[in-house]
N, C-alpha and C positions, 0 to 999 in steps of 0.2 A: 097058720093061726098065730097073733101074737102072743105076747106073756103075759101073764095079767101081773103087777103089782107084788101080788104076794107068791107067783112062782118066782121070781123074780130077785125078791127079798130070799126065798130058801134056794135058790141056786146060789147066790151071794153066800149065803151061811155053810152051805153044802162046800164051798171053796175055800172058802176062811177056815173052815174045820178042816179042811185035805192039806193046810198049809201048819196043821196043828197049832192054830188058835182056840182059845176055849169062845164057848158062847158068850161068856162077857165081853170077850174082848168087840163080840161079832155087836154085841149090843153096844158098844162102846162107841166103835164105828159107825154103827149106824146114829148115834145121837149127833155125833161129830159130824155126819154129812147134811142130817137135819137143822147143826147151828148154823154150818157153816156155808149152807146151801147146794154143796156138788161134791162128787167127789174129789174132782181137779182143785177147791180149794182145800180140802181135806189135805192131801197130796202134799201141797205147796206148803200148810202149815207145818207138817212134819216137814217136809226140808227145812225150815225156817229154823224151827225148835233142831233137830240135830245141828244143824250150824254153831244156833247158841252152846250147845252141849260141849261140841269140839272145842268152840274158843273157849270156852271156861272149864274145859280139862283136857288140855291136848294129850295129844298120845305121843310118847317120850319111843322113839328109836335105839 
C-alpha cells in the first residue's frame, strides 16, 4: 500500500527528531523544501551556504 502524504511528512518528522532536531527545525525544512521545490535543491543550497561560511571564516589549523 503506498504512503499517503501525511504519513510521509510524520515519518520525515519522526527522523529529523531521531537525529535530534526540534520540530522547528522539521518545519523549517519543510518550508525550505516547499520554496525551494525538492529536497535535492534543499540539499544543494546548504552546500552552497556552508561554502560561503568556510570562505568567510576559515578554520585556522
Amino acid at each position: 500500500m503506498p504512503l499517503t502524504a501525511e504519513q510521509t511528512v510524520d515519518d520525515l518528522a519522526n527522523a529529523i527528531a531521531g537525529l535530534g532536531m526540534e520540530l522547528t527545525d522539521v518545519e523549517i525544512l519543510a518550508e525550505a523544501v516547499e520554496e525551494l521545490g525538492s529536497v535535492k535543491a534543499v540539499e544543494a543550497e546548504m552546500q552552497r551556504l556552508a561554502g560561503v561560511i568556510l570562505r568567510a571564516f576559515p578554520v585556522k589549523h
